[in-house]
C-alpha positions as a LaTeX table, in Angstrom:
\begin{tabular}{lrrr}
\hline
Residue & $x$ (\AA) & $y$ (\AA) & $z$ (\AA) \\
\hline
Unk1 & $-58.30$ & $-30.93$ & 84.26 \\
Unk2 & $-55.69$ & $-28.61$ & 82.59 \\
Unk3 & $-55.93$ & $-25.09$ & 84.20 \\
Unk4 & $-54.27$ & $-21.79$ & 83.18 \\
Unk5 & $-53.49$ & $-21.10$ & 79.63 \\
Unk6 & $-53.17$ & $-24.77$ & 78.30 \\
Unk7 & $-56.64$ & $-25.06$ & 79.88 \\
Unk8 & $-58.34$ & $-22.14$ & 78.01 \\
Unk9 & $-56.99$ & $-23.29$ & 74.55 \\
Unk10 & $-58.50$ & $-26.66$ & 74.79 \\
Unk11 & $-61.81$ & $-24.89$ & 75.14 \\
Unk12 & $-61.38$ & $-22.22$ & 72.75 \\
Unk13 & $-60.14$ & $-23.71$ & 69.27 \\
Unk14 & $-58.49$ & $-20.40$ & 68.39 \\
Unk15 & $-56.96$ & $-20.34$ & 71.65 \\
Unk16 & $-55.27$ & $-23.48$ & 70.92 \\
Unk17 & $-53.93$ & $-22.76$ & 67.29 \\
Unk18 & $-51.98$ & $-19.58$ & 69.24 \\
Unk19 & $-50.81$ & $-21.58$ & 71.56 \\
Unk20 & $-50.01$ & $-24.69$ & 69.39 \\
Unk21 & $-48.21$ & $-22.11$ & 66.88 \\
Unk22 & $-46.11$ & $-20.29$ & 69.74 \\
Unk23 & $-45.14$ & $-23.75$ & 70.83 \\
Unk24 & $-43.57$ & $-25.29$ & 67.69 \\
Unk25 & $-42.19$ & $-22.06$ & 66.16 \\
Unk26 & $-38.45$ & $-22.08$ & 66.39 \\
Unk27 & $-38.29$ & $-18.86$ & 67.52 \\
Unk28 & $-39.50$ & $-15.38$ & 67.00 \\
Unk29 & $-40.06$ & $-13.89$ & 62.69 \\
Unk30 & $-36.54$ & $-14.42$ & 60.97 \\
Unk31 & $-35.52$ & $-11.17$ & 59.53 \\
Unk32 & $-35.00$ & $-11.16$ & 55.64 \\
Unk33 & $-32.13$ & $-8.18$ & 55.79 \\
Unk34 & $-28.41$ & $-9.62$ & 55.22 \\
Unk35 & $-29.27$ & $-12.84$ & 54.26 \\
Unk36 & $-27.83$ & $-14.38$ & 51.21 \\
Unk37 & $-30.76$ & $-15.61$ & 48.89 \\
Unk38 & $-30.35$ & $-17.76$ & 46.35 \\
Unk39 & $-33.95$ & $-17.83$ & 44.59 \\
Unk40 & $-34.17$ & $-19.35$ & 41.02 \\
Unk41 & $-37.05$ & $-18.74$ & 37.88 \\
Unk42 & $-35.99$ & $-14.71$ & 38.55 \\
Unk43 & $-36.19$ & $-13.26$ & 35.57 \\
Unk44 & $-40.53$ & $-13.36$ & 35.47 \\
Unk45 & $-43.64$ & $-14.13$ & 37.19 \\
Unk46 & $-43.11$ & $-13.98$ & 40.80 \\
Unk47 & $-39.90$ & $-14.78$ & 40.82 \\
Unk48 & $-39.61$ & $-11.46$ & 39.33 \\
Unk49 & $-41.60$ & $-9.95$ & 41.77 \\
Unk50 & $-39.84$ & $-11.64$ & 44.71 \\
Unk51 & $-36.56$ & $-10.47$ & 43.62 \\
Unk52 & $-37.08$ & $-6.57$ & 43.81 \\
Unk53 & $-39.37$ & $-7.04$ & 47.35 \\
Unk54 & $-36.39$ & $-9.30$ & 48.76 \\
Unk55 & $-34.32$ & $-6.92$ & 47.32 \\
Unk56 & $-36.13$ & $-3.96$ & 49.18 \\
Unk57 & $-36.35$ & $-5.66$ & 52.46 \\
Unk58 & $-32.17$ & $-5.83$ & 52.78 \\
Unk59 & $-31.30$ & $-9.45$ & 50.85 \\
Unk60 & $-28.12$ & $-10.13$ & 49.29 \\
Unk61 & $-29.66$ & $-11.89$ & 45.99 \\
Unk62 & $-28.51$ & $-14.60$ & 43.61 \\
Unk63 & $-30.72$ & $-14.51$ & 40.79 \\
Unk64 & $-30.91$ & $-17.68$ & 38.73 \\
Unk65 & $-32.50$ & $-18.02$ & 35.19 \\
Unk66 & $-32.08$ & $-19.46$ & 31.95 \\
Unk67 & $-32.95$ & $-16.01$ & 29.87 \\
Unk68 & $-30.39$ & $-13.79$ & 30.29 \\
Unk69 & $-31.43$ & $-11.09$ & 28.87 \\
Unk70 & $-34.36$ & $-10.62$ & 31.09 \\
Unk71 & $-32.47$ & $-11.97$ & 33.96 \\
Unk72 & $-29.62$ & $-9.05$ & 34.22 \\
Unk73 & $-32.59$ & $-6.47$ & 33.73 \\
Unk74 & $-34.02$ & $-7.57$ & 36.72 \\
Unk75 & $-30.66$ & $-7.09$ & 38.32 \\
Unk76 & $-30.05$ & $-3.98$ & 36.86 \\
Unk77 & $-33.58$ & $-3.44$ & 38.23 \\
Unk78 & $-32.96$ & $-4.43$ & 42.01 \\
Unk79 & $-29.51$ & $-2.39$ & 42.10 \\
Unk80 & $-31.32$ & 0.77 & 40.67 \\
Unk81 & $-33.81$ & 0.51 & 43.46 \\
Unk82 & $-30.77$ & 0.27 & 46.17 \\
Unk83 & $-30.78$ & $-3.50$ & 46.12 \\
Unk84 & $-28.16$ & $-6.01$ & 46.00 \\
Unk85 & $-28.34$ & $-8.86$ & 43.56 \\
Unk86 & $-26.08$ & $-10.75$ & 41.19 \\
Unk87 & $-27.40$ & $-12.88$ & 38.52 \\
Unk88 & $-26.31$ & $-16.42$ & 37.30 \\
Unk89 & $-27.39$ & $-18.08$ & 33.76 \\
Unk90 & $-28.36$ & $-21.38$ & 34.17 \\
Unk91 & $-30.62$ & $-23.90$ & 32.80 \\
Unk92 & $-31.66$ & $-25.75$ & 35.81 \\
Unk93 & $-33.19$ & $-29.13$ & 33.96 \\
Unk94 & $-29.36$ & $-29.80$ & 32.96 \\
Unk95 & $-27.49$ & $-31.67$ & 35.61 \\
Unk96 & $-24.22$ & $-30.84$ & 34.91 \\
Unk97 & $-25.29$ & $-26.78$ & 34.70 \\
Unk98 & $-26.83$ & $-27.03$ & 38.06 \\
Unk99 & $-23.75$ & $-28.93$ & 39.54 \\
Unk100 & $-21.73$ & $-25.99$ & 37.52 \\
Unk101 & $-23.82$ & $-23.38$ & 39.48 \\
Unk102 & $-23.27$ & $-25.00$ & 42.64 \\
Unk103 & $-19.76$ & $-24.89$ & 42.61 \\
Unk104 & $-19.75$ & $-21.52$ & 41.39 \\
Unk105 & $-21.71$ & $-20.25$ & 43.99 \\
Unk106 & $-20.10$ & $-22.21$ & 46.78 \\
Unk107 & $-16.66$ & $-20.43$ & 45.74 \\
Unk108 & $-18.09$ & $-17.41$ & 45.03 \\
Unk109 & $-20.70$ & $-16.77$ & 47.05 \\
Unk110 & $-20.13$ & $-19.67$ & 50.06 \\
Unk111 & $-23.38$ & $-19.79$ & 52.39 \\
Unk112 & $-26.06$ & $-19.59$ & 51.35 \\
Unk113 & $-29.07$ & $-18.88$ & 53.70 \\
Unk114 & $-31.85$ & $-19.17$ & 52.16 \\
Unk115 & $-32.47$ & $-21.21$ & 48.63 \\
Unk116 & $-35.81$ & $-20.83$ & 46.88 \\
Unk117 & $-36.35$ & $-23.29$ & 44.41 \\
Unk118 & $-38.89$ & $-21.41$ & 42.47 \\
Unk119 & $-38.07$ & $-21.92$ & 38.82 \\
Unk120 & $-40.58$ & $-24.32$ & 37.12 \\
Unk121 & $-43.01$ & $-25.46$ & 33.97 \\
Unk122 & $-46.71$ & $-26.05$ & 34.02 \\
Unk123 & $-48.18$ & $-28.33$ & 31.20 \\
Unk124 & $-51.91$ & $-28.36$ & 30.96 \\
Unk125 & $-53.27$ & $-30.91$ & 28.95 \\
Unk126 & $-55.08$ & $-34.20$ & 29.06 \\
Unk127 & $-53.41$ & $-37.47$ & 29.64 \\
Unk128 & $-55.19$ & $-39.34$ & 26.60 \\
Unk129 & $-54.14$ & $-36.46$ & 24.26 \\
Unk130 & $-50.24$ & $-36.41$ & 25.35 \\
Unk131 & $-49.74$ & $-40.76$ & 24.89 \\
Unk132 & $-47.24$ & $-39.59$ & 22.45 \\
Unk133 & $-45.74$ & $-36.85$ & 24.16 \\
Unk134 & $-43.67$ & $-38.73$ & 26.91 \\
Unk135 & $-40.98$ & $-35.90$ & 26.58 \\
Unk136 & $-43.50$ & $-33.81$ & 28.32 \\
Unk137 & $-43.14$ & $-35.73$ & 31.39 \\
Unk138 & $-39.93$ & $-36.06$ & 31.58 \\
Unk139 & $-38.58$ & $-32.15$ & 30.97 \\
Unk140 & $-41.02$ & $-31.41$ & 33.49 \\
Unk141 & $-39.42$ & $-33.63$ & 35.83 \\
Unk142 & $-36.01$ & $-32.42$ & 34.67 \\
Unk143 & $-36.55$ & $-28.81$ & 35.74 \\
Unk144 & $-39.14$ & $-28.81$ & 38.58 \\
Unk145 & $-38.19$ & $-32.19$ & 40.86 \\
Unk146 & $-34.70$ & $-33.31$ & 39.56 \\
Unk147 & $-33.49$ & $-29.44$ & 39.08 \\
Unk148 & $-34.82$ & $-28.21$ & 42.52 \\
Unk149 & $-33.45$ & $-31.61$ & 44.57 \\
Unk150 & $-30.19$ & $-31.31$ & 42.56 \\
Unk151 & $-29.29$ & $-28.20$ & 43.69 \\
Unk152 & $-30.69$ & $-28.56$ & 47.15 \\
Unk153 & $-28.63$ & $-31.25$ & 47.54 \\
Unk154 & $-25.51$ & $-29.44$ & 46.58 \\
Unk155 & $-26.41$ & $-26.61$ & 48.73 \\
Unk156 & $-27.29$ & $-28.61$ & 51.64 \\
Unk157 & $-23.92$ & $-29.75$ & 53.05 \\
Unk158 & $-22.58$ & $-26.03$ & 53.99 \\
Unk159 & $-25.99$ & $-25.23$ & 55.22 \\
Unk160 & $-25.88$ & $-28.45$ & 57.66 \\
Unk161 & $-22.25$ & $-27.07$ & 58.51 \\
Unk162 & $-23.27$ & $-23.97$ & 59.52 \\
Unk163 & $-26.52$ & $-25.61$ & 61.44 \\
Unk164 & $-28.66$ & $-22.57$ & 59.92 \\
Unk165 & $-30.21$ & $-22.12$ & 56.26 \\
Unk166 & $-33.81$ & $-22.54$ & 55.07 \\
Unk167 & $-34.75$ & $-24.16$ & 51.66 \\
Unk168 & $-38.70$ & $-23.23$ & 50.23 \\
Unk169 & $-40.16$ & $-25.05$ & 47.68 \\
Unk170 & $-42.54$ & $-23.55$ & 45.21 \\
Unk171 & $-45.33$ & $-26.29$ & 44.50 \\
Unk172 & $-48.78$ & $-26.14$ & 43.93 \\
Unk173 & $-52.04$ & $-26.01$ & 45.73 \\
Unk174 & $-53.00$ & $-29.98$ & 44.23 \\
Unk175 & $-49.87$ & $-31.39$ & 46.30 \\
Unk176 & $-52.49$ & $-31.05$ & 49.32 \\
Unk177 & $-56.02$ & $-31.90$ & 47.53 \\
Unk178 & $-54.23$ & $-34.93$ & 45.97 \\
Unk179 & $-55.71$ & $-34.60$ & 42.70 \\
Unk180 & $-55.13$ & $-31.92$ & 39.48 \\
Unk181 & $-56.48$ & $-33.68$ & 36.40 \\
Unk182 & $-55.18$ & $-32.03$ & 33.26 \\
Unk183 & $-52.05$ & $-31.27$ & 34.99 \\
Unk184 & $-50.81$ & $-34.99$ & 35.07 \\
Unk185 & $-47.01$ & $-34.22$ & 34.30 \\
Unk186 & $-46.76$ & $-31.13$ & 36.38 \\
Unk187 & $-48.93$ & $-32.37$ & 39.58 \\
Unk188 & $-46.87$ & $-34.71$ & 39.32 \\
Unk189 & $-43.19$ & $-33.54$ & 39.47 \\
Unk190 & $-44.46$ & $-31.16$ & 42.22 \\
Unk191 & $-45.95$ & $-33.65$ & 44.27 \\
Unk192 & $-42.66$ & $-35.21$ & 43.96 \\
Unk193 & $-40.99$ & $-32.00$ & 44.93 \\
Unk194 & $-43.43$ & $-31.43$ & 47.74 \\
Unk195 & $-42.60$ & $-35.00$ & 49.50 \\
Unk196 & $-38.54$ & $-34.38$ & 49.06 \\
Unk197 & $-39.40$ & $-31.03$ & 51.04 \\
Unk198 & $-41.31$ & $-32.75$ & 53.56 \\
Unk199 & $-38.98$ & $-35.85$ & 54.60 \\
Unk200 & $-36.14$ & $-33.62$ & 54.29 \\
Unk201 & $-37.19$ & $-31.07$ & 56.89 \\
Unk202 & $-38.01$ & $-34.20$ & 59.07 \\
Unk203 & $-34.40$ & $-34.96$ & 58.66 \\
Unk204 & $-32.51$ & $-31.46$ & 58.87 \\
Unk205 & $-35.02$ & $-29.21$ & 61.15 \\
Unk206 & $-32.79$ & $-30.41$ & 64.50 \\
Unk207 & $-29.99$ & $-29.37$ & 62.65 \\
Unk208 & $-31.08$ & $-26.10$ & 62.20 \\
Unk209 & $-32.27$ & $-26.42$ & 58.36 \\
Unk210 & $-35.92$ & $-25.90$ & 57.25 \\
Unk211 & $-37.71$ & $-27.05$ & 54.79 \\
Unk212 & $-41.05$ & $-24.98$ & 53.80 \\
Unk213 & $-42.87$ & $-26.34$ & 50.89 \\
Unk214 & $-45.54$ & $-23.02$ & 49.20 \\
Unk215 & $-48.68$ & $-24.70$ & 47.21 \\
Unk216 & $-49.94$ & $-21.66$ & 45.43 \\
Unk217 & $-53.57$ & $-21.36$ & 44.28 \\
Unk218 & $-54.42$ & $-20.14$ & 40.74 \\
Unk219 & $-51.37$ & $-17.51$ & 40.46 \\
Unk220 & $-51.86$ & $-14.61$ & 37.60 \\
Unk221 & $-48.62$ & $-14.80$ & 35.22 \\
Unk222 & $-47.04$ & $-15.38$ & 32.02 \\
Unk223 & $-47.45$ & $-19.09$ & 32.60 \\
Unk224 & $-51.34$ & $-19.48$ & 32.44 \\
Unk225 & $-51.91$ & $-16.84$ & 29.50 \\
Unk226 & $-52.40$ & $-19.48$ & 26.66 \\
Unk227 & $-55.24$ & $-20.91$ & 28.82 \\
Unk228 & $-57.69$ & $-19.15$ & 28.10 \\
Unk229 & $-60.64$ & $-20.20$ & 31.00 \\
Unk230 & $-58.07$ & $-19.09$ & 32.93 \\
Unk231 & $-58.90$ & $-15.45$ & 31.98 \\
Unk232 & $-62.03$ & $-14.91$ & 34.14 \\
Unk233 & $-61.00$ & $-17.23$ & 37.03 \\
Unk234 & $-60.15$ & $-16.04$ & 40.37 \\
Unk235 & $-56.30$ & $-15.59$ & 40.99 \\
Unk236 & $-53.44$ & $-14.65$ & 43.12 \\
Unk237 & $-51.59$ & $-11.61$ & 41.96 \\
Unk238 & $-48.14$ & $-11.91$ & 41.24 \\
Unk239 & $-47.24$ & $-8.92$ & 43.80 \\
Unk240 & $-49.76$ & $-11.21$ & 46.95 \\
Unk241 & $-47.64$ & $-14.92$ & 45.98 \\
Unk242 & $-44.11$ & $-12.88$ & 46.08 \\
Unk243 & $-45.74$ & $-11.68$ & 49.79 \\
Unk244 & $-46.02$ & $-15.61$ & 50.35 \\
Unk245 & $-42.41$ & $-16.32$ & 49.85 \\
Unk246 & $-41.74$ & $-13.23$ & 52.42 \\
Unk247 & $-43.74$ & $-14.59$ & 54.86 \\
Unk248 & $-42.44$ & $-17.94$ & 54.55 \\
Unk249 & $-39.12$ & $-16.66$ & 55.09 \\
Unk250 & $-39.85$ & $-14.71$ & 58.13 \\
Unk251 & $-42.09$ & $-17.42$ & 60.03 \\
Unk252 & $-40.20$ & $-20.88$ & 57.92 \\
Unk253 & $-43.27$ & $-23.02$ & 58.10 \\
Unk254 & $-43.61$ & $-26.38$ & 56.97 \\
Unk255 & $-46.13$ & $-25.73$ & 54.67 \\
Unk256 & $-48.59$ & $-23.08$ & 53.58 \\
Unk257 & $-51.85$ & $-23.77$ & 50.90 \\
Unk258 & $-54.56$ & $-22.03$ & 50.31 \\
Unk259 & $-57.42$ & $-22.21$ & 52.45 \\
Unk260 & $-59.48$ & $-24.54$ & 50.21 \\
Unk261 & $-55.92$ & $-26.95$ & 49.80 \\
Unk262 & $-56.25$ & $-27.97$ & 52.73 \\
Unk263 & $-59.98$ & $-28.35$ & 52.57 \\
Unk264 & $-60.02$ & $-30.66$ & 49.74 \\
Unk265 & $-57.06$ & $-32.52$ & 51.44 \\
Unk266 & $-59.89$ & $-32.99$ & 54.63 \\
Unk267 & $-62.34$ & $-34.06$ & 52.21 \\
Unk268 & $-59.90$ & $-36.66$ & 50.08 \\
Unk269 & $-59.36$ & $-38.49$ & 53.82 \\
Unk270 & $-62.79$ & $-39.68$ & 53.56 \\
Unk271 & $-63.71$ & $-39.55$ & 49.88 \\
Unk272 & $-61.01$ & $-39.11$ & 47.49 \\
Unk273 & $-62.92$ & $-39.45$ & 44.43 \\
Unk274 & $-65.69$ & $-36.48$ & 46.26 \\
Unk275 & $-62.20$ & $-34.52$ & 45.61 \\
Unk276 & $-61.82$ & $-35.47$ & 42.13 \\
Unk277 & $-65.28$ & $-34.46$ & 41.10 \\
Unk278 & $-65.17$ & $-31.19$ & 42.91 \\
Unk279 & $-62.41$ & $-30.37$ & 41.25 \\
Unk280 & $-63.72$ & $-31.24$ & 37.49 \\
Unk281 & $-66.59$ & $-29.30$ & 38.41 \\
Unk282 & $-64.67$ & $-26.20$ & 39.80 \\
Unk283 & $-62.54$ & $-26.14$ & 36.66 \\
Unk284 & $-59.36$ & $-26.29$ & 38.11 \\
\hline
\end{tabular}
């Protein structure tokens, strides 16, 4: 019979997540000051958000985003408030920008640390109405799979060099309960996303690289105000999914969902279509 500490966690189910936890962390909390963060979809939402707390907790920022208008005012923002950040235009569902960025930022910038490939597009709308819109599918593949793994996978060879860096992986909260209907073109390209994180941080975390995929709930921004259901339903602040990305940083999990994620993803083990229904009927 185990005895000691081991021997008290197998009795006491919270006692073994603590222990569990302290055994496959890495380490102790990564600090966010001096790194070099490269974090894309800055200029709103909570990419917006992220920037100026990243900025506050000591980050050396590259902002990425397509508008830049609103992109260098967030800039401007993070350097009033003591911050340091430099911002790069860059439409990130064009290969050959995102291979431009790369280089740019390997020459000007070199390592960097920590890449957060947060910049994305959410179509909601039902498969039978969209037969004809096939262009939907593919520029939401273009900017949040084939944009995120493009530059990831320019990013990734100085990273494996240096045998340190951490990539995170904005997704969404149906990459764990398997199912989103409505959201066939976006689930998708983020389910997509969320099994490039997964392998990949099988492959690099003995190297030193990790790989932390974020499947936020509901999340209160620009990009669900023309649905209006949406308006009433419960939601993550802006200011708590930017804390997400902080804590992710700090702790570089594998993955973090919301609670009922990963209870959807315990039900869709033994009844995937019980997870389907629940969802039509929660109305998300």
């Amino acid at each position: 019979m185990a005895t000691g500490r081991a021997g008290t966690a197998l009795l006491n189910p919270p006692a073994l997540m603590r222990t569990l936890t302290s055994l496959l962390r890495s380490g102790g909390e990564e600090s966010i000051a001096g790194k070099t963060v490269l974090l894309t979809g800055a200029s709103s939402g909570v990419g917006k958000v992220a920037a100026h707390k990243l900025g506050a907790h000591g980050a050396n920022l590259v902002l990425v985003a397509r508008g830049e208008q609103a992109l260098c005012e967030v800039r401007d923002a993070v350097r009033a408030a003591g911050g340091k950040a430099e911002a790069l235009v860059c439409d990130l569902s064009d290969g050959a920008a995102v291979d431009a960025l790369a280089e740019q930022v390997v020459a000007e910038v070199g390592k960097v640390d920590v890449l957060i490939n947060n910049a994305g597009r959410s179509i909601r709308r039902r498969a039978g109405d969209a037969t004809d819109r096939f262009h939907d599918y593919e520029r939401t593949m273009a900017l949040n799979y084939f944009g995120a793994t493009r530059l990831t996978m320019a990013l990734l060879p100085s990273m494996l060099a240096a045998r340190d860096g951490h990539i995170i992986n904005i997704a969404t909260w149906g990459v764990a309960a398997g199912s989103m209907p409505m959201f066939t073109a976006y689930h998708a390209s983020k389910a997509a996303l969320g099994a490039f994180g997964r392998s990949l941080g099988a492959e690099t975390r003995p190297h030193g690289v990790h790989v932390t995929t974020i499947g936020y709930p509901l999340v209160r921004t620009e990009m669900i105000a023309p649905t209006a259901k949406y308006e009433a339903a419960p939601a993550l602040s802006a200011e708590a999914a930017a804390d997400w990305i902080l804590t992710a940083i700090r702790t570089r999990p594998v993955e973090l969902y919301p609670r009922y994620g990963r209870l959807l993803q315990a039900i869709g083990t033994v009844s995937p279509r019980a997870v389907d229904n629940l969802i039509w009927r929660m109305g998300i």
